[in-house]
BAPABA-962367 format. One line per field, with one value per residue: x, y, z of N, C-alpha, C in turn; residue number from 1; residue in one letter. Coordinates in nm, 3 decimals, always signed. Layout:
n.east = X, ... $
n.north = Y, ... $
n.up = Z, ... $
ca.east = X, ... $
ca.north = Y, ... $
ca.up = Z, ... $
c.east = X, ... $
c.north = Y, ... $
c.up = Z, ... $
seq = NUM, ... $
type = A, ... $
This chain:
n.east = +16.144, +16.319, +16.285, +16.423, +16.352, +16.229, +15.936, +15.783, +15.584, +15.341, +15.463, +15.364, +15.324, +15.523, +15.792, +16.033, +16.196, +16.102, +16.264, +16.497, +16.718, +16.904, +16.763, +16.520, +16.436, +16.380, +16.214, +15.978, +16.010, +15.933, +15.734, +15.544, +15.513, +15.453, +15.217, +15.075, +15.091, +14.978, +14.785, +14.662, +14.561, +14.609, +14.879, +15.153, +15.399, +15.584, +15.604, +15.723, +15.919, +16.062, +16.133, +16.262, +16.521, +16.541, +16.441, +16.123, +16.126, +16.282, +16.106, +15.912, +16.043, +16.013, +15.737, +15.465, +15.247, +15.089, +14.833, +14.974, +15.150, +15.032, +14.850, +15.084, +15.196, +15.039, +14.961, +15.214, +15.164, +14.941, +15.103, +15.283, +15.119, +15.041, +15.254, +15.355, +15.154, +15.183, +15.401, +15.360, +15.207, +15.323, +15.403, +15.187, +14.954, +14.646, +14.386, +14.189, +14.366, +14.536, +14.359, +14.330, +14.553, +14.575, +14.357, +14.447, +14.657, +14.617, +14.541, +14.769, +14.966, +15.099, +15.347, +15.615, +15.926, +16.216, +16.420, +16.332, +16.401, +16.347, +16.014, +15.752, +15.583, +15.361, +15.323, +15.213, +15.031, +14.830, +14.784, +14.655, +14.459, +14.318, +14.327, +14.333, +14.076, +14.083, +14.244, +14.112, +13.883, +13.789, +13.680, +13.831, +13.881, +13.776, +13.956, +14.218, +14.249, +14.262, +14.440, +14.636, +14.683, +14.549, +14.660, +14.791, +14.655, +14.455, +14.560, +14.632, +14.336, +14.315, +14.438, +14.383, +14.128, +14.205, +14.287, +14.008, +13.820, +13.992, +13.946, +13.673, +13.549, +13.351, +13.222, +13.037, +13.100, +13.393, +13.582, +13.403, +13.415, +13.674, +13.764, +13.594, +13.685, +13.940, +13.863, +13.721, +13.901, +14.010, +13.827, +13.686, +13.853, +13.929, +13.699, +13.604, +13.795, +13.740, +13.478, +13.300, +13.051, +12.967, +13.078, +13.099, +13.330, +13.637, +13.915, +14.183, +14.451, +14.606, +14.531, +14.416, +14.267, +13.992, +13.936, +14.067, +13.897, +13.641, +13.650, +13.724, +13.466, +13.309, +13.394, +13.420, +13.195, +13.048, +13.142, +13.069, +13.201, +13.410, +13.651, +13.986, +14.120, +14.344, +14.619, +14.750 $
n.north = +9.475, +9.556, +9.778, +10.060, +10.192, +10.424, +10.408, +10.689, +10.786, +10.884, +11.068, +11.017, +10.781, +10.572, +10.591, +10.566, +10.545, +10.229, +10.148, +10.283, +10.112, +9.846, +9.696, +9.794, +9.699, +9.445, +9.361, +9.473, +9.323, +9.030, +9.059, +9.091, +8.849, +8.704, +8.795, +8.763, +8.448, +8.402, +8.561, +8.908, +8.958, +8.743, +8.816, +8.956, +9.158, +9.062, +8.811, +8.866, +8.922, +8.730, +8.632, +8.714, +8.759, +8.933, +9.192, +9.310, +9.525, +9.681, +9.678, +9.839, +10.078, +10.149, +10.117, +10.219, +10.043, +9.733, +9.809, +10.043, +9.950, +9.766, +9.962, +10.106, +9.881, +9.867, +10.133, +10.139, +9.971, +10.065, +10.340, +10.226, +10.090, +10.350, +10.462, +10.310, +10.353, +10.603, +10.574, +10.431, +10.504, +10.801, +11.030, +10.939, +10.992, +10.923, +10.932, +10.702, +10.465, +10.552, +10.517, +10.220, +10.153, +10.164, +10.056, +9.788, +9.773, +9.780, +9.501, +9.416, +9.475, +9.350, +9.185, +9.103, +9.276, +9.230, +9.478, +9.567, +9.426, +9.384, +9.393, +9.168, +9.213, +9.070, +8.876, +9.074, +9.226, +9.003, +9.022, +9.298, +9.243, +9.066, +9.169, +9.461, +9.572, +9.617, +9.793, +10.088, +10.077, +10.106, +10.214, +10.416, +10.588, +10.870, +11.010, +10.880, +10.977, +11.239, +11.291, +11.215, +10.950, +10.815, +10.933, +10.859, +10.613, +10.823, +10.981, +10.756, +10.714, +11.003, +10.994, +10.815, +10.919, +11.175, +11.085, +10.983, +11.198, +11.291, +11.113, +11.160, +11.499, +11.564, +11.406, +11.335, +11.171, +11.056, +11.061, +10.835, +10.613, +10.593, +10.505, +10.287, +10.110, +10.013, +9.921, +9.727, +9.547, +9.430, +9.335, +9.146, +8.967, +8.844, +8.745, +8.542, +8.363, +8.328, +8.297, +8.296, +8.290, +8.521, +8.704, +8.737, +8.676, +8.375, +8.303, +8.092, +7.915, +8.131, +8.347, +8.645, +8.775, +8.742, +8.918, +9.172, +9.245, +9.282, +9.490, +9.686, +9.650, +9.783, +10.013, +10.139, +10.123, +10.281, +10.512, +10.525, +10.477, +10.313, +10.041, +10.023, +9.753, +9.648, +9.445, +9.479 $
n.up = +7.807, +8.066, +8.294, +8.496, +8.821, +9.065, +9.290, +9.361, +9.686, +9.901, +10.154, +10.397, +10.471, +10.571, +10.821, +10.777, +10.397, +10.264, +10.014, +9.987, +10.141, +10.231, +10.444, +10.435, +10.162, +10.169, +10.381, +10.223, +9.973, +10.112, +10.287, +10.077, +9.983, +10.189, +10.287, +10.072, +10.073, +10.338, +10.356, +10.458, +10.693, +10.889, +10.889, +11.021, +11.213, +11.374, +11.257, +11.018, +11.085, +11.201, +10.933, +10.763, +10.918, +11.091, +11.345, +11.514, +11.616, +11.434, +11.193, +11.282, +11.236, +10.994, +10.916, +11.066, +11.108, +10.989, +10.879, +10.733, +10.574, +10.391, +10.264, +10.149, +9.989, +9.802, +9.720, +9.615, +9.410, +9.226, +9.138, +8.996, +8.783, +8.660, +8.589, +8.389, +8.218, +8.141, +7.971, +7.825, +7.622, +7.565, +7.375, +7.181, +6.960, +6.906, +7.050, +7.092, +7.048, +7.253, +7.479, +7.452, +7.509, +7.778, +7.896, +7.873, +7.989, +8.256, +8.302, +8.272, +8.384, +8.570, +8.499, +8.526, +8.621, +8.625, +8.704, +8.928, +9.170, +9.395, +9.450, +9.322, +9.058, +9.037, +9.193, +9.357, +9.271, +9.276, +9.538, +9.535, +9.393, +9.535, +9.850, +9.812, +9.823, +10.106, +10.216, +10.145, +10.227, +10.517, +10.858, +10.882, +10.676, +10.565, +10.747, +10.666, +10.393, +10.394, +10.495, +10.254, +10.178, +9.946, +9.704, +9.490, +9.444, +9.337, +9.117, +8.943, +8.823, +8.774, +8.512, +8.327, +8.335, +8.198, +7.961, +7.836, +7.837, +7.612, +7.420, +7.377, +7.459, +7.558, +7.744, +8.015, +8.277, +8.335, +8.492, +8.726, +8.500, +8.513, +8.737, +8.824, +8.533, +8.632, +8.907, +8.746, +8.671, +8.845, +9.001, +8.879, +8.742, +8.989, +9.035, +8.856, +8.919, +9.143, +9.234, +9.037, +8.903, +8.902, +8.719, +8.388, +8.234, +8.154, +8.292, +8.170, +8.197, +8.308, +8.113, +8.014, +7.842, +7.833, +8.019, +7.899, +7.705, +7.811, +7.963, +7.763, +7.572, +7.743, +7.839, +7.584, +7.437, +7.659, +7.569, +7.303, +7.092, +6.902, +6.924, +6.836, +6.620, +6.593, +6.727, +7.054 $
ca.east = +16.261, +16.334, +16.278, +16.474, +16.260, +16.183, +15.832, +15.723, +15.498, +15.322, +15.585, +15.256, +15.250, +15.619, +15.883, +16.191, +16.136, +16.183, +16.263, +16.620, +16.788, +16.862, +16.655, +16.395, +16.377, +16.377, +16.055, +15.892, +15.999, +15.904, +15.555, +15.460, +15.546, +15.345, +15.079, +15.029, +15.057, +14.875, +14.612, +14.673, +14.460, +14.718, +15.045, +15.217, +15.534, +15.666, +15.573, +15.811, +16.067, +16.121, +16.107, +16.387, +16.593, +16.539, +16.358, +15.989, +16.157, +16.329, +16.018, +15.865, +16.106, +15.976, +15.588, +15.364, +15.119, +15.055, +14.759, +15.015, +15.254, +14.920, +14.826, +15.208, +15.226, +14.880, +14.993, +15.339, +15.129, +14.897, +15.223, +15.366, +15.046, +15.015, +15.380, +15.353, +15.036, +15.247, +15.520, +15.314, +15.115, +15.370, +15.428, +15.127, +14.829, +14.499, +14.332, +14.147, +14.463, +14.612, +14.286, +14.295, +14.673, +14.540, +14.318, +14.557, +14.768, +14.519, +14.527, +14.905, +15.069, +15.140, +15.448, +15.717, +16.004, +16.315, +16.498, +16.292, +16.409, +16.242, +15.889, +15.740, +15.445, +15.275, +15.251, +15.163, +14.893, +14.709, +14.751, +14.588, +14.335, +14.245, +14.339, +14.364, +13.979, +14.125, +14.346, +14.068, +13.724, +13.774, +13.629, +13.886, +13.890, +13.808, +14.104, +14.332, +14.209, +14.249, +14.618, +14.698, +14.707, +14.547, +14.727, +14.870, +14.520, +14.373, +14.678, +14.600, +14.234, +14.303, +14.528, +14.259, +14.005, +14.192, +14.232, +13.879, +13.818, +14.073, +13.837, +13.498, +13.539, +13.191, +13.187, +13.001, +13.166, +13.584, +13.601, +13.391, +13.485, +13.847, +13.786, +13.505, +13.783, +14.066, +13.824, +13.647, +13.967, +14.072, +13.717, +13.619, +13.959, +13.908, +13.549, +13.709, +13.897, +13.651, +13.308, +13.295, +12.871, +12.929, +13.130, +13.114, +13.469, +13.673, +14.063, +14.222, +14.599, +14.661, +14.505, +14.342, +14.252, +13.857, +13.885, +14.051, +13.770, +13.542, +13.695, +13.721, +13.350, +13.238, +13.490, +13.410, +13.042, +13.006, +13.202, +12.989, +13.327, +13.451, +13.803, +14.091, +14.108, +14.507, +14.688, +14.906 $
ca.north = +9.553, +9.627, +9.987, +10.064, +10.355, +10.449, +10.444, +10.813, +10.768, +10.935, +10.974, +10.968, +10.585, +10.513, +10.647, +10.585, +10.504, +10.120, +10.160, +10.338, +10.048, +9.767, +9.584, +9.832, +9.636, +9.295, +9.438, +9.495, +9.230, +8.929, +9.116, +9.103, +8.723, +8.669, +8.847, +8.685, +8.350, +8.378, +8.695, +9.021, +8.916, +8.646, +8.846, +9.011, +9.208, +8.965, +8.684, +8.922, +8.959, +8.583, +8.557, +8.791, +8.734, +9.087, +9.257, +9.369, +9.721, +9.715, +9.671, +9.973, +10.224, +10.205, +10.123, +10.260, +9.914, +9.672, +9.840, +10.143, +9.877, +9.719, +10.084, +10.127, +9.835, +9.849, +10.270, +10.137, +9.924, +10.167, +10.397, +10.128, +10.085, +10.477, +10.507, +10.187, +10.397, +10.713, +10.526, +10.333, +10.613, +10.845, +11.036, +10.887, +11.097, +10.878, +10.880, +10.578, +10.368, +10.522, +10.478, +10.072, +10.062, +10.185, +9.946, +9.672, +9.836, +9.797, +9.364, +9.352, +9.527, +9.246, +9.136, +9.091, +9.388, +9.233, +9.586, +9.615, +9.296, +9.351, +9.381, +9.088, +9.268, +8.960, +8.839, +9.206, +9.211, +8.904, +9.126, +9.439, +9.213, +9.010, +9.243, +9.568, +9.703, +9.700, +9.959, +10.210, +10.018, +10.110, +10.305, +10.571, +10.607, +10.960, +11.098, +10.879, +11.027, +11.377, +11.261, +11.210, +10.846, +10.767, +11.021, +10.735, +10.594, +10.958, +10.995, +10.678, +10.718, +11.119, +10.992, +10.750, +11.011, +11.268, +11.013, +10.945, +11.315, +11.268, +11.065, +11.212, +11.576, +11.648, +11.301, +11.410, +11.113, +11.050, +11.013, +10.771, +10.529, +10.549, +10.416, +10.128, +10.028, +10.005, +9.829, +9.574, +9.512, +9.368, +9.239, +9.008, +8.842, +8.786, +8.703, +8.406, +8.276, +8.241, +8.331, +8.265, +8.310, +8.651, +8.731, +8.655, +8.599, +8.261, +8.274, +7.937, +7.890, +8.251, +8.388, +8.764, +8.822, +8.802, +9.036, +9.324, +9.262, +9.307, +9.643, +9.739, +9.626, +9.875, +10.135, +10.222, +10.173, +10.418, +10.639, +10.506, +10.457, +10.160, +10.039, +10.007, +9.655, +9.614, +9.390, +9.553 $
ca.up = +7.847, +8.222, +8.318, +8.680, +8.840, +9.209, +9.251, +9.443, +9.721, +10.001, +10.300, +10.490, +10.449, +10.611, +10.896, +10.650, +10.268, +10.277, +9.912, +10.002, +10.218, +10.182, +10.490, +10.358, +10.028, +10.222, +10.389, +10.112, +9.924, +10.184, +10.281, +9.971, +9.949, +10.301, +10.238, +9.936, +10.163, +10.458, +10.394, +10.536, +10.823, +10.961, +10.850, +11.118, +11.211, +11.403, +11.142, +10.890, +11.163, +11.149, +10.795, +10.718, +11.050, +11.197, +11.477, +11.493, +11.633, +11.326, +11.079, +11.279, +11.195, +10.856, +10.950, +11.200, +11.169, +10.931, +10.781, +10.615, +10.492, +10.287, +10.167, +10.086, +9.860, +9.725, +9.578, +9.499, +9.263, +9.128, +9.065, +8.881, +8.641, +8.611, +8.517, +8.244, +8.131, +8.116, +7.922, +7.655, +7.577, +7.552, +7.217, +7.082, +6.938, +6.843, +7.193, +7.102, +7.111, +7.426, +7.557, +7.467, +7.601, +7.899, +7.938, +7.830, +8.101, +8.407, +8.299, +8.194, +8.478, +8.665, +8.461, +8.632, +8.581, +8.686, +8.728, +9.046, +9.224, +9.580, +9.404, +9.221, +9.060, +8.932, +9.314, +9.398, +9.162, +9.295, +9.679, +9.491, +9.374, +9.665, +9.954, +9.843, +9.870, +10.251, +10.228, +10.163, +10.296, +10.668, +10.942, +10.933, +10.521, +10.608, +10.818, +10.582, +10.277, +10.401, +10.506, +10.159, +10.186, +9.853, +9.588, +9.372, +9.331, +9.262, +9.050, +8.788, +8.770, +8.654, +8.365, +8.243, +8.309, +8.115, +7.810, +7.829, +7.769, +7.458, +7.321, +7.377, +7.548, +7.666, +7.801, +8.153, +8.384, +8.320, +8.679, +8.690, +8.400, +8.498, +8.866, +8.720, +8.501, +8.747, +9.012, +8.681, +8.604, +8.960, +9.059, +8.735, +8.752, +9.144, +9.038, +8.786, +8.989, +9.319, +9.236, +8.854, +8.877, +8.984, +8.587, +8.225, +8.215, +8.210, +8.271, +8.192, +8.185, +8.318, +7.964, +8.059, +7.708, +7.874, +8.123, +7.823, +7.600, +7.906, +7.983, +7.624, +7.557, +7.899, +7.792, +7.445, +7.446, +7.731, +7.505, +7.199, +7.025, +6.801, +6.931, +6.742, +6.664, +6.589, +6.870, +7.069 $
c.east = +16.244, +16.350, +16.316, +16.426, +16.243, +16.085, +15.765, +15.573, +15.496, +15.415, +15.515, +15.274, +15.420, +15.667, +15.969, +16.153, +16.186, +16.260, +16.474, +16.756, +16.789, +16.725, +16.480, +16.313, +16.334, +16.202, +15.976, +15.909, +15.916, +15.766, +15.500, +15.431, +15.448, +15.235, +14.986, +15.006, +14.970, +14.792, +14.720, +14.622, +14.569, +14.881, +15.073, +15.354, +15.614, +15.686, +15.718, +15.956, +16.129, +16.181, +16.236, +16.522, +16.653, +16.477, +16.194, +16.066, +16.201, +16.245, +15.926, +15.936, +16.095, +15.782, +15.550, +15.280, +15.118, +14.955, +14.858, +15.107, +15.157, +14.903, +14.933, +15.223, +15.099, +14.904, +15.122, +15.279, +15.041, +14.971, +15.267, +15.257, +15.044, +15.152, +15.428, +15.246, +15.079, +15.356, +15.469, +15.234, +15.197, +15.409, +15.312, +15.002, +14.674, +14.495, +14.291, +14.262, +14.561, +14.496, +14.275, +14.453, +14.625, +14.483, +14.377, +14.678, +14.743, +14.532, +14.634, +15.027, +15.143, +15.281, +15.530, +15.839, +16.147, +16.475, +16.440, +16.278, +16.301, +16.083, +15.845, +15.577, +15.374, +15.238, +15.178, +15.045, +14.806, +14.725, +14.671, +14.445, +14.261, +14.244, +14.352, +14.235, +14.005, +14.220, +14.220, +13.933, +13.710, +13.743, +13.687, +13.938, +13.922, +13.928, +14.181, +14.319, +14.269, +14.460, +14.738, +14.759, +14.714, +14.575, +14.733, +14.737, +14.448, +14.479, +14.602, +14.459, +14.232, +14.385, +14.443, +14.175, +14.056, +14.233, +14.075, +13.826, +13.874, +13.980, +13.704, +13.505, +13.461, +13.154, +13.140, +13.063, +13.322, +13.609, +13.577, +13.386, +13.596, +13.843, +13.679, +13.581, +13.888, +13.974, +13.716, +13.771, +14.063, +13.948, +13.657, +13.729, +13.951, +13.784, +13.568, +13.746, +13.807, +13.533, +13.274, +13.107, +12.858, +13.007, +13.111, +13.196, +13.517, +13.811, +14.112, +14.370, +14.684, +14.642, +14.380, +14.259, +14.098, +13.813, +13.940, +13.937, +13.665, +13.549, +13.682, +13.573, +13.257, +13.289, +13.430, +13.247, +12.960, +13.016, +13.123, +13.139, +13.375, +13.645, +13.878, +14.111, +14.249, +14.535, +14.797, +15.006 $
c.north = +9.599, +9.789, +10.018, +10.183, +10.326, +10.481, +10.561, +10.815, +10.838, +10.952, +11.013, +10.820, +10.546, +10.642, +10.638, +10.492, +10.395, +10.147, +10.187, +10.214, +9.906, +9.648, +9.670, +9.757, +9.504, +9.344, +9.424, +9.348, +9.068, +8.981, +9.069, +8.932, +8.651, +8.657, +8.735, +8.485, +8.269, +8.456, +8.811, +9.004, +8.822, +8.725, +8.977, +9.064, +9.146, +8.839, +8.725, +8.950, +8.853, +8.589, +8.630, +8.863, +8.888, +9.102, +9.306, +9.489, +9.726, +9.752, +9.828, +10.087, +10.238, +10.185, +10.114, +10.109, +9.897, +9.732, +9.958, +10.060, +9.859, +9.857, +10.084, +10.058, +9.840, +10.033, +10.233, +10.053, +10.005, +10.245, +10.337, +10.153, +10.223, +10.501, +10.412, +10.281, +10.513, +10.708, +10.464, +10.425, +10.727, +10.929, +10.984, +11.031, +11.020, +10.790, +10.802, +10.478, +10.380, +10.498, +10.282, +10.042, +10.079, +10.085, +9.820, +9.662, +9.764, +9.639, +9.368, +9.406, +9.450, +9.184, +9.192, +9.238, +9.358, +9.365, +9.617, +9.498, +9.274, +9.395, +9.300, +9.157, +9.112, +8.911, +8.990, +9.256, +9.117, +8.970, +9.177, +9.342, +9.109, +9.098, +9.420, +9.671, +9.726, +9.778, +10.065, +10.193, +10.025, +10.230, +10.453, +10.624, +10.789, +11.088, +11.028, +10.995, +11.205, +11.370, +11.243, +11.076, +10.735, +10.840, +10.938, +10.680, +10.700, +10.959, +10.919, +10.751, +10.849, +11.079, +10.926, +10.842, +11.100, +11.169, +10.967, +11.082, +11.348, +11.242, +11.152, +11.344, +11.634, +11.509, +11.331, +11.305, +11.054, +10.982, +10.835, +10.580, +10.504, +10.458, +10.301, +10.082, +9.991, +9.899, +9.660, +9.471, +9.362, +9.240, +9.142, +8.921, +8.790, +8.660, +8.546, +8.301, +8.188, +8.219, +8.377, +8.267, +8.459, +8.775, +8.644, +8.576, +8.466, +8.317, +8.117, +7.978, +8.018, +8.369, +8.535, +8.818, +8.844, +8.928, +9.212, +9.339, +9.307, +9.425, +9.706, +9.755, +9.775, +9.979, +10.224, +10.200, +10.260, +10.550, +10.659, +10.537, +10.282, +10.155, +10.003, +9.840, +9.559, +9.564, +9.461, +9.448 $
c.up = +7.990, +8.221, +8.487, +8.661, +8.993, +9.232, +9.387, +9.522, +9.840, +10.129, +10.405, +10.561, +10.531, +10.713, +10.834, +10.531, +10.239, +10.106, +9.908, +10.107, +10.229, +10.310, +10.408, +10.247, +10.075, +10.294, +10.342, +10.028, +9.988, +10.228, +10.197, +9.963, +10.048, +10.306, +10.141, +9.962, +10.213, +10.507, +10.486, +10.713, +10.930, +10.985, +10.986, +11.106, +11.268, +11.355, +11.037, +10.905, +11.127, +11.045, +10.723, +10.823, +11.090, +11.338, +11.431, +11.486, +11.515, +11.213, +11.120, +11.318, +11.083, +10.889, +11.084, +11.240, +11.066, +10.809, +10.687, +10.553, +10.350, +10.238, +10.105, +9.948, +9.782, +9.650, +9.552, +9.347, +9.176, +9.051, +8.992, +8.735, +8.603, +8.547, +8.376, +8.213, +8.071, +8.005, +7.828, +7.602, +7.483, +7.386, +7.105, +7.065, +6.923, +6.992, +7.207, +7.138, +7.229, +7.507, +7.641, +7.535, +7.733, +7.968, +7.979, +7.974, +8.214, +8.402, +8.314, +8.299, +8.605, +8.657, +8.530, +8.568, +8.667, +8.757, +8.879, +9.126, +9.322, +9.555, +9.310, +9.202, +9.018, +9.100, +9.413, +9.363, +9.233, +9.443, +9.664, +9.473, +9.519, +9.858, +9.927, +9.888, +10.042, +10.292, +10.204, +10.206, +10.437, +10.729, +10.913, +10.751, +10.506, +10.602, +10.697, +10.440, +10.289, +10.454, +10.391, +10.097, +10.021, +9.713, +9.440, +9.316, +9.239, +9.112, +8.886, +8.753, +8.719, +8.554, +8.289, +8.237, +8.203, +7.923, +7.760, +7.725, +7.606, +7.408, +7.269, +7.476, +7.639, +7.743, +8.025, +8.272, +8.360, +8.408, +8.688, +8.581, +8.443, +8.590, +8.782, +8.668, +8.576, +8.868, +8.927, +8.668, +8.741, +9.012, +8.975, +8.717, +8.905, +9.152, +8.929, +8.845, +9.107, +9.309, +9.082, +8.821, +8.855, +8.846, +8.485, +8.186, +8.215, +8.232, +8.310, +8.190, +8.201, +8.154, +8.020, +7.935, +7.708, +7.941, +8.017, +7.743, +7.687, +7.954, +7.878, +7.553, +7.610, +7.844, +7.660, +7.418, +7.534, +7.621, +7.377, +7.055, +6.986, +6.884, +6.817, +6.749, +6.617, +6.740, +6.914, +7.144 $
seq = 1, 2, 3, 4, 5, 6, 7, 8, 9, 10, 11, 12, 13, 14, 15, 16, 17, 18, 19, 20, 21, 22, 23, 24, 25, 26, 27, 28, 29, 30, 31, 32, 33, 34, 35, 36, 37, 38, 39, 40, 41, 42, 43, 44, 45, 46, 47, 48, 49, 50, 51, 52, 53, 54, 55, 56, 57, 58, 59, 60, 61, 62, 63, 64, 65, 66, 67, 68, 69, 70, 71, 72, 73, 74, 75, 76, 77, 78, 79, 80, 81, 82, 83, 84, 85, 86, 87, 88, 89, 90, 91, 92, 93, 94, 95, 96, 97, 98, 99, 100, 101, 102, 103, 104, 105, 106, 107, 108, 109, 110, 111, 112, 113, 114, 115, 116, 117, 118, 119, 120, 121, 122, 123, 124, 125, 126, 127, 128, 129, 130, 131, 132, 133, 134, 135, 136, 137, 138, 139, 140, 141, 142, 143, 144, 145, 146, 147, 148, 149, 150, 151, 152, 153, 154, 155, 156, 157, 158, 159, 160, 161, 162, 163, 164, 165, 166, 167, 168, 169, 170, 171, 172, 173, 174, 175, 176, 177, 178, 179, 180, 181, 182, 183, 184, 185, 186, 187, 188, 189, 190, 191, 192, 193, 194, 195, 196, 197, 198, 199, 200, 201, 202, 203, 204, 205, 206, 207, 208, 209, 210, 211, 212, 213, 214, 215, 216, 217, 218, 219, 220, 221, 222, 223, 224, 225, 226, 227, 228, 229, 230, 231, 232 $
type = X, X, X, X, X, X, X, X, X, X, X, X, X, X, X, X, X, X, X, X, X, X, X, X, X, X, X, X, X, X, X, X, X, X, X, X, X, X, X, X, X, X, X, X, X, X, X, X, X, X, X, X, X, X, X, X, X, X, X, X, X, X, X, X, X, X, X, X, X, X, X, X, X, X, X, X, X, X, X, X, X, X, X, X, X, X, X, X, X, X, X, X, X, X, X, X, X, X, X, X, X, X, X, X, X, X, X, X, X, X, X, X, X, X, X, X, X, X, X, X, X, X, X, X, X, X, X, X, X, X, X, X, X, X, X, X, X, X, X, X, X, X, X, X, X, X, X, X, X, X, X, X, X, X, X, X, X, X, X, X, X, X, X, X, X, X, X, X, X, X, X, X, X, X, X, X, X, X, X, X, X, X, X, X, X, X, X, X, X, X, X, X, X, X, X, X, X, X, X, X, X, X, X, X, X, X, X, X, X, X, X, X, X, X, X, X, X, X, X, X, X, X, X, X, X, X, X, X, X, X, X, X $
């Protein structure tokens, strides 16, 4: 089922909220498509000007530089999985199984959500996973951080942390666990794909069903907890 939503993000990270207009959405939408291309590293504002028959000046009246576009879409996607985690959870009580949607979440969030045209998460997803530790792996991590840059990440990993707690309340790391899952969940499918020595995992035919058991495995034996072993 499509879910239309506006996903709430830092207005650190932009000069006007591409999100609200329509070249805004074109922006976003064709970035993402670039990116996903020809690397972050190659992709340019005048590459994006082309590509969606605008102006550079135009692309920076919504971004300062390249690198806050990549943070931008790299917490519009975290927001996305924290608000699917917020939404399948919802109403439920037996922390073990919002724990395992959670999980389920962090693999499965990629599907596409046609209500939000100018974002294809499924090509947004393979960004997050191949480009996104550079949104927060640089020199000036710092100053961003203190700018408020990475909220949306802080954001998910306290909702996993505080289901963690659900589970097991004296559990002494939450923290911990939540980010490990959120960064196994990106780096063992990366690790699959490129550097398959470097994980257990296989994925054949787009089949993730290794990498939840591999989270689920990590997850609930930290916790020293049995999962629920109904499919969701």
């Amino acid at each position: 089922m499509a879910i239309a939503i506006q996903i709430k993000l830092s207005e650190k990270l932009f000069l006007r909220d591409p999100q609200d207009t329509d070249l805004g959405r074109r922006i976003i939408k064709h970035s993402i498509e670039m990116i996903d291309e020809i690397g972050v590293e190659a992709f340019t504002f005048k590459k994006l000007a082309g590509c969606i028959k605008s102006t550079e000046a135009s692309i920076y009246r919504y971004f300062e530089n390249k690198h806050l576009l990549l943070i931008y879409l790299v917490s519009w996607y975290w927001e996305w999985v924290n608000f699917q985690i917020q939404f399948g959870t919802a109403n439920m009580s037996d922390p073990l199984e919002k724990l395992r949607i959670a999980i389920h979440t962090l693999i499965e969030s990629s599907r596409e959500n046609p209500a939000v045209e100018y974002v294809n998460e499924n090509i947004l997803h393979r960004i997050v996973i191949s480009e996104g530790t550079k949104a927060y792996h640089t020199k000036f991590i710092d100053q961003e951080n203190q700018e408020g840059f990475f909220l949306n990440y802080k954001s998910l990993a306290k909702r996993i942390a505080d289901i963690i707690l659900e589970v097991k309340s004296d559990f002494p790391y939450p923290i911990a666990i939540a980010t490990s899952l959120i960064e196994m969940a990106n780096d063992h499918i990366y690790f699959a794909a490129h550097l398959p020595k470097l994980t257990d995992i296989r994925i054949v035919n787009n089949d993730l069903s290794e990498a939840k058991q591999l989270l689920e495995y990590f997850a609930f034996k930290l916790l020293d907890e049995a999962p629920n072993e109904k499919a969701i």
